[in-house]
N, C-alpha and C positions, 0 to 999 in steps of 0.2 A: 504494500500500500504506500502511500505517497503524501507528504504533508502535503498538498492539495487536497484529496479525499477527507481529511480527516475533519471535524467540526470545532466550533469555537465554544473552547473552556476545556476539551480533549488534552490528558495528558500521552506523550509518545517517546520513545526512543529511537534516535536514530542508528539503525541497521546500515544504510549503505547511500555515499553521497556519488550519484556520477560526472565523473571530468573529474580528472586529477587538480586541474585549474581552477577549478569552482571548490571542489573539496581546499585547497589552499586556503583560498577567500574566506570560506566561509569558517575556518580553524581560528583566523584571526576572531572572529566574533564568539568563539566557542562551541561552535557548531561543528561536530566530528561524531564518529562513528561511537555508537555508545552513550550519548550526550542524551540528558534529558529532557526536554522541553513541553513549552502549552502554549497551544494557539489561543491568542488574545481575542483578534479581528479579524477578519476575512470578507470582502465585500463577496455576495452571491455570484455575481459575472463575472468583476475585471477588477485590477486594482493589485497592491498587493497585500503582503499575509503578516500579522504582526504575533512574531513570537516570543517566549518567555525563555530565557536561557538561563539560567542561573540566578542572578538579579538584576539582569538588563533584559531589555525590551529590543526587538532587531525588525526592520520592517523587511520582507522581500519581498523581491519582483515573483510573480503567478512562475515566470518560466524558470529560475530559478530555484524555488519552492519544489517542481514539479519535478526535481531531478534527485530532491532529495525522498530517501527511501527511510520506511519509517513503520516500527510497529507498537501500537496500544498500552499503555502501561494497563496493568490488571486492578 
């Protein structure tokens, strides 16, 4: 599943980011494989996706978001 898929207030762990380049990027914000996050905001159509990283808040782009791979905390 894909943090795109998943809904607002959803906690997740990230399983797998693709592009080694993006995976990079998004290390610097703490975003990495294993990382636990919660989706804040999400507009229904377009726009993008605000997430909870630890104690910061990170806005991404829909097509960045859709790269990262991600499964449900329980």
């Amino acid at each position: 599943m894909y943090l795109t898929n998943i809904e607002v207030g959803q906690k997740a762990r990230v399983v797998n980011i693709e592009g080694q380049g993006l995976a990079k990027k998004l290390y610097e914000f703490g975003i990495l494989n294993g990382a636990s996050l919660q989706l804040m905001a999400k507009h229904p159509m377009r726009g993008p996706l605000v997430v909870k990283v630890g104690k910061s808040e990170v806005a991404l782009g829909r097509r960045m978001a859709g790269k990262i791979q991600v499964e449900l905390d329980k």
